[in-house]
Phi, psi and omega in degrees: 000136186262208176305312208291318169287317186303330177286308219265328141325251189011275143334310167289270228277346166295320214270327175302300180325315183281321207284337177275341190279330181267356167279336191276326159003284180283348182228324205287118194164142198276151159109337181316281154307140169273149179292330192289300183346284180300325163321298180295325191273007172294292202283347172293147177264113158290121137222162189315158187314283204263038132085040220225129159275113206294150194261102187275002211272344170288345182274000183286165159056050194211143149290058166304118177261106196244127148241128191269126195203154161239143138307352164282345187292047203332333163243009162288325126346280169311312199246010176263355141318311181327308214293308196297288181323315185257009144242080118257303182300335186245009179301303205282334171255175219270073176211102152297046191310154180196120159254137172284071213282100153288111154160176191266156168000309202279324181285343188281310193301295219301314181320304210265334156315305160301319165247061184284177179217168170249023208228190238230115185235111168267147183287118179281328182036206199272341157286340185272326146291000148288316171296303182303342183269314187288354186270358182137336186304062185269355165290337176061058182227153170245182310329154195204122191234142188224108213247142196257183153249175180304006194246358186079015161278125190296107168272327211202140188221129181217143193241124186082173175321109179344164160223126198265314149304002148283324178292314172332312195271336181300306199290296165358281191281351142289002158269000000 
């Protein structure tokens, strides 16, 4: 890769940055998504990065923590250690995380060699931005997290990078 691309990757990945960090202000709120939204996104068959179907029937009657990420993303990146700290910290109570990979297979796989995590990661492909978009994502930007209660009402929606004691007090207080 030569100067030029490398400035121009740079650059794309500062402005995605900033656009989430001055964007979440303002969208992190409740109320976004429709009950059919969640619904669907209950009932889609999710599958794993090496094309395995994920077992959904464990996410109903759960505190869910759905985060929508690329690996290309720079604070999607950046905050999924976060995510793996606070499900390790809620692994013993009635709390899921499911990341929702926009993005392709093979890059995912490749990701997750590197980062791995222990909580359930599905391939989003173009449904999974039609879901993020019907839960409340109308900037159609990542990161984009969404935390359910167990009855399957969206209590807390944050557009950009976590705040890991904000979420923390979302998963709280749905408990």
């Amino acid at each position: 890769m030569n100067r030029r691309q490398w400035i121009a990757i740079s650059g794309i990945s500062v402005l995605a940055l900033l656009a989430g960090i001055f964007s979440s202000p303002w969208i992190s709120h409740s109320g976004l998504a429709s009950d059919p939204a969640v619904k669907a996104f209950l009932a889609h068959e999710w599958q794993s990065p090496d094309g395995k179907l994920l077992d959904t029937q464990q996410w109903p009657n759960k505190v869910l923590v759905i985060n929508f990420w690329g690996s290309w993303c720079p604070p999607c990146v950046e905050e999924m250690p976060e995510l793996e700290k606070l499900q390790w910290e809620f692994s013993n109570q009635n709390v899921l995380f499911v990341g929702i990979a926009i993005d392709s297979p093979s890059n995912v796989r490749e990701f997750l060699k590197k980062t791995p995590v222990s909580y359930p990661i599905a391939i989003g492909g173009m449904d999974g931005s039609a879901m993020y978009k019907a839960l409340g994502n109308i900037q159609s930007a990542l990161p984009y997290t969404v935390v359910l209660s167990p009855s399957g009402k969206v209590l807390d929606t944050k557009l950009g990078k976590i705040d890991e004691d904000a979420l923390r007090k979302s998963i709280k207080s749905a408990l």
